[in-house]
C-alpha positions in Angstrom: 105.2 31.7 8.9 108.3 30.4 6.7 107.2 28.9 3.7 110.0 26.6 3.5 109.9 25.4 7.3 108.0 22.1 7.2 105.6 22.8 10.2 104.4 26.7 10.7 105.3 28.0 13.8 102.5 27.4 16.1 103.2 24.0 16.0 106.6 24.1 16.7 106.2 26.7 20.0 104.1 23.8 21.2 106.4 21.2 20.9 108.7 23.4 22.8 106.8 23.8 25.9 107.5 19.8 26.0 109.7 18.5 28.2 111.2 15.4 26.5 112.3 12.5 28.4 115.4 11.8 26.1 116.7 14.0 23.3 118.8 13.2 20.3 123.1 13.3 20.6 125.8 13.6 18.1 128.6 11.2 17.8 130.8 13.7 16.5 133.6 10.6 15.0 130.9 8.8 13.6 129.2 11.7 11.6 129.7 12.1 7.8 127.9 15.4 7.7 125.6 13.7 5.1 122.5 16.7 6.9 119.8 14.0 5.8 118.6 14.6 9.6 118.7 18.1 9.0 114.7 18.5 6.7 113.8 15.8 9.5 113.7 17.5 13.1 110.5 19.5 13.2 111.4 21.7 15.7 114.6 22.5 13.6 117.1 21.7 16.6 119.4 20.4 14.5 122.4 22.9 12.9 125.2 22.2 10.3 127.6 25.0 10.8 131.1 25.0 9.8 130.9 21.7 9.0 129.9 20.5 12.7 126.1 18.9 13.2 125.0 20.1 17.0 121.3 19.6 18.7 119.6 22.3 20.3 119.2 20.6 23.5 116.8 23.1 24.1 114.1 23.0 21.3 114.5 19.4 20.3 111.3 17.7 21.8 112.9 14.1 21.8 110.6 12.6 18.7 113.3 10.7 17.3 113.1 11.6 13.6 116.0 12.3 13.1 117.9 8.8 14.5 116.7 6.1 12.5 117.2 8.0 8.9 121.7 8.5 9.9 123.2 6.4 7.7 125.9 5.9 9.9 124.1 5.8 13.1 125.8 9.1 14.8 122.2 10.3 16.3 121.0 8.5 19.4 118.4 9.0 22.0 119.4 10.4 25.4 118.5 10.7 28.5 117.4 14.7 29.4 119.6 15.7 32.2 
């Protein structure tokens, strides 16, 4: 278990066998880059690398934490295709 992760990692191999009905998405114009949603997403689907924020459509389980916190409102909710 990580002890900087903030859920250990039984907890997050359950929310992965989840099948969210919507999932967050990046507006890539609208994002500052701030990474205030990045300690947010339990799953840790969210990644700031070389200065681009993507979702792991994959592991994000569609719990929303990380929308309402984006100061300029780049994360929204999504339908899962």
């Amino acid at each position: 278990m990580k002890l900087d992760a903030p859920f250990p990692d039984r907890y997050r191999s359950a929310m992965r066998r989840m099948t969210p009905a919507t999932i967050a998405a990046v507006d890539l114009a609208a994002c500052d880059r701030c990474g205030l949603c990045l300690p947010l997403c339990p799953p840790e689907a969210l990644h700031l690398e070389r200065n681009v924020l993507t979702v792991e459509y994959g592991t994000c389980t569609g719990c929303e934490k990380c929308v309402a916190p984006c100061p300029v409102g780049a994360l929204t909710m999504v339908a899962y295709a």
